[in-house]
N, C-alpha and C positions, 0 to 999 in steps of 0.2 A: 425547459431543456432546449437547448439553442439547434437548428440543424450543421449549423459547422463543424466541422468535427478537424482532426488532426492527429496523427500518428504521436504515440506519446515517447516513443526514441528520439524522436525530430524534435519534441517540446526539450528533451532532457538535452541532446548534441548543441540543437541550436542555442541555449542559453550557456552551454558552456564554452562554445564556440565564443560567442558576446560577454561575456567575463574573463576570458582567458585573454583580448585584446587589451584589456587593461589591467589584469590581475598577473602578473608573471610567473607564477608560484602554481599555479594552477596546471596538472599533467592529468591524463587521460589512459588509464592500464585495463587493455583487455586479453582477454583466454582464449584466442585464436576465434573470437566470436564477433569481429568488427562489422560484417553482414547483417548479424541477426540487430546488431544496437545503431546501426550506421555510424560509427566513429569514424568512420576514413573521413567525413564532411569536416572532424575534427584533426585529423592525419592531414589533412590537405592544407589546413590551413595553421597548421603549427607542426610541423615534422617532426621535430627538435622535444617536442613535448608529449607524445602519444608514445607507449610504447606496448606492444605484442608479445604478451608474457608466454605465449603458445598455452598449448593444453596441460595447463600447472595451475592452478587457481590456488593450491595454499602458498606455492612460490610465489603469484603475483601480491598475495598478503601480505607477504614478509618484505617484498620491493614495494610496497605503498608503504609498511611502517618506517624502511629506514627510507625512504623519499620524507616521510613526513619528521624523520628527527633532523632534517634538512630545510627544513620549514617550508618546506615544499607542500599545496594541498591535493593529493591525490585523490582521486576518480576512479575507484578499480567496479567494473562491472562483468556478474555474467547473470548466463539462466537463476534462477533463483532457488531452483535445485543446490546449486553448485556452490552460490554465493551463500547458502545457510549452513548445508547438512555438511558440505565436503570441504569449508574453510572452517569451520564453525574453531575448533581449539586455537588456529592459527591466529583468528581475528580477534577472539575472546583475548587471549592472551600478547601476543603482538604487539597488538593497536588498543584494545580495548581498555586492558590492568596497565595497559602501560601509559593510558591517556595520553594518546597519542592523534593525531589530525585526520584519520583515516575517513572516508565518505565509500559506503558499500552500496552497489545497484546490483539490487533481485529483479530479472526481466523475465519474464513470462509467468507469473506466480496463480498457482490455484487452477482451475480450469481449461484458461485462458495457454495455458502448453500444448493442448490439443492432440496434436497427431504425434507429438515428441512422447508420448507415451506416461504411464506408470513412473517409470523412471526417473522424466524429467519433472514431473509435475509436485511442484513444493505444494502439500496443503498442510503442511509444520513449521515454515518457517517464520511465524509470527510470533510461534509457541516458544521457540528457539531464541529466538533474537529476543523478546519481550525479557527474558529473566538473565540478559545480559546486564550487570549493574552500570549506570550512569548513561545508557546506548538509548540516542531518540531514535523510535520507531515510526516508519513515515509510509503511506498509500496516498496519494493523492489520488482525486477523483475526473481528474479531464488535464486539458494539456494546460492550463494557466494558473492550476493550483502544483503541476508538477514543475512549471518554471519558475516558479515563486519559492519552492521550496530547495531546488537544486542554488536558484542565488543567497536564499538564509545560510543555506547549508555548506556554502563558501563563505560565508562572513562569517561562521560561529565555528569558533575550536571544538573539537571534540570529535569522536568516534558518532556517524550516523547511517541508519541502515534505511536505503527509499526502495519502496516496493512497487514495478510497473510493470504493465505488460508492455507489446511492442506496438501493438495495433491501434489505427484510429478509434477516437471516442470522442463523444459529443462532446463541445467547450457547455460548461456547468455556470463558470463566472466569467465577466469580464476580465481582460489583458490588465488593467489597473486596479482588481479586488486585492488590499491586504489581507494578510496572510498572517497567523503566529504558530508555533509549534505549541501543543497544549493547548488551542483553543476549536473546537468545534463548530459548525455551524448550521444553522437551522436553514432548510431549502424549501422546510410544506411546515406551516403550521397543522396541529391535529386535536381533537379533542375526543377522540375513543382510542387512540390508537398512534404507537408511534417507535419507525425503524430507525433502531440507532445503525448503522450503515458505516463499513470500509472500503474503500477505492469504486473503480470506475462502474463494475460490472455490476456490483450489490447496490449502490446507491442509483444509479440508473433502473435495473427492476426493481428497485425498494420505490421509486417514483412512477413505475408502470401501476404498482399495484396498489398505489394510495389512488391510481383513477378507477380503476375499476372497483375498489372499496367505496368509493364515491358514490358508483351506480348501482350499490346496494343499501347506501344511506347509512353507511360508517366511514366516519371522518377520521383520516388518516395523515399524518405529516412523517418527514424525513429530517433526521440528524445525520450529517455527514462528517462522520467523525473525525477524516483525516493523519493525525495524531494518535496514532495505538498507543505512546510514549513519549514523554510525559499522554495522556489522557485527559480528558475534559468531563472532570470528574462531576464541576457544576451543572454541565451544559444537560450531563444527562440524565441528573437527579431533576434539576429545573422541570424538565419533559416530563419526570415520571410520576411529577408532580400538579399535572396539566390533567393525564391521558390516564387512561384503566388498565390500561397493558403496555407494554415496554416488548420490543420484538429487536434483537440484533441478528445484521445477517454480513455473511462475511463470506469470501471464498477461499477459506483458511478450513482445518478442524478446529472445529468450537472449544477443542480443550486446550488449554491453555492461552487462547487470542483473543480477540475481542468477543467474544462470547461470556468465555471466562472473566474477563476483565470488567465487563458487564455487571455480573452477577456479584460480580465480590463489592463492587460499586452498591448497587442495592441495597446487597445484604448487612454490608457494615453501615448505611446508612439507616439501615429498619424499613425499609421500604414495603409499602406494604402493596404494591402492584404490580398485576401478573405478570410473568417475565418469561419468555421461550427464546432459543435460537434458534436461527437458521444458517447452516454452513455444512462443513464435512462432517461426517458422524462415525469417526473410528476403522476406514476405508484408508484402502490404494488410489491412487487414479489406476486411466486407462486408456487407450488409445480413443480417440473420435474427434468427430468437428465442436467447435464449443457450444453450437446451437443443443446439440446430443447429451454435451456431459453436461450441459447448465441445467435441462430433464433430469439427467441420472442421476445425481446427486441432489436434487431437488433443492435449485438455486433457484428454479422457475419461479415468475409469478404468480402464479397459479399457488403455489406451495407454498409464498411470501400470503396470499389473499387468505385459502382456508388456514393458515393458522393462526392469523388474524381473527378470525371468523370462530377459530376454536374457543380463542382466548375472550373472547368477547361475550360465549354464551354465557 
């Protein structure tokens, strides 16, 4: 884990920023929420191509799909509250049935909403967008797997949903690590033990807690999944074919996300090793700093270690 870290708004503005100087097609649509994602870095430097759909978010849906029967590739982003549960039939149907060029950004998802409350805080939107038909599902885990996937995700047609918070996080890969949608990849080799892992905040303590499994003398490695959709169906049976147990953890609810996704993984393959999650468990959020509800919900290391530790006895 590298100590550089980088705001992951800044990894998504700035590579759109750097595609859109040679991409023309390329426009930028936000919900009266250019602050929270810093798009004005993009407003400043394309005017003509940003536009401020105010607080409408199923209207800025419907301006990203007819921008995209324009062959235009829109960018529409908000909180990920907003961008799942309160566009959801707009985008479904819009962009999605209509296979259409649409690119959706969910920003602050799971925990990671903090003080925005219950409200704001998506721990379904994984559950939501996954049973979207033909829709890649996307978290990246640090800012160079989110800029890697914001440039695929302008080179490839189609309706795609990226899942980010806003806040720095440690760079995980090199600035030149390739990337594919559908393909996973291994950060800890493990041999008792092994987290299949979504985005920044699970795969980071899913790697606290493979050291301190360490210093009890269980070997623990990290899959970082990146890809909810397509999934990396090999990558994870490979593992479960290594290790005794199989542990996903996500800052989603486990029903229907990569938890689910997991388990049906396993199950249709016959797999015969233990398998638990770690994530939301049929819960609200709630108001707090994240260090509080990554405790409350028991996203902690601590919670990643003993049920490692369960599944081991």
């Amino acid at each position: 884990m590298s100590e550089q870290t980088k705001e992951m708004r800044m990894a998504y503005v700035d590579t759109l920023v750097a595609l859109a100087e040679k991409n023309k097609n390329i426009v930028v649509l936000e919900a009266d929420l250019m602050s929270c994602t810093n798009t004005g870095v993009f407003k400043k430097a394309y005017p003509d191509r940003h536009i401020n759909c105010g607080i409408q978010e199923a209207n800025m849906i419907g301006i990203a799909a007819g921008l995209s029967t324009l062959g235009k590739i829109p960018f529409a982003a908000s909180f990920g509250c907003f961008a799942s549960r309160r566009v959801f039939d707009q985008f479904f149907l819009s962009a999605a049935y209509a296979k259409l060029n649409v690119k959706l950004i969910g920003t602050d998802p799971g925990v990671t909403a903090a003080f925005n409350g219950g409200t704001h805080m998506p721990f379904e939107d994984l559950a939501l967008m996954r049973v979207v038909p033909g829709l890649t599902v996307l978290e990246p885990s640090d800012p160079a797997s989110c800029a890697a996937f914001v440039r695929m995700m302008a080179e490839e047609y189609g309706c795609h949903y990226l899942r980010i918070p806003r806040k720095p996080v440690p760079y995980l890969y090199s600035e030149n690590e390739s990337f594919k949608f559908g393909e996973a990849k291994v950060l800890k080799e493990g041999k008792d033990v092994c987290f299949v892992a979504l985005g920044s905040l699970m795969v980071n303590q899913s790697l606290k807690a493979c050291e301190k499994l360490s210093e009890a003398g269980i070997s623990a490695g990290v899959l970082d999944v990146l890809s909810l959709k397509p999934i990396d169906c090999d990558a994870i049976l490979k593992q479960a074919g290594k290790v005794r147990a199989i542990i996903s953890a996500e800052n989603a609810q486990i029903a229907g996300g990569l938890g689910a996704a997991t388990a049906e993984i396993l199950a249709e393959a016959g797999c015969g090793c233990k398998f638990a999650r770690i994530g939301i468990r049929d819960e609200f959020g709630e108001v707090g700093t994240q260090d509080y509800l990554v405790d409350r919900f028991g996203l902690d290391v601590d919670s990643l270690v003993k049920k490692a530790q369960e599944l081991l006895k």
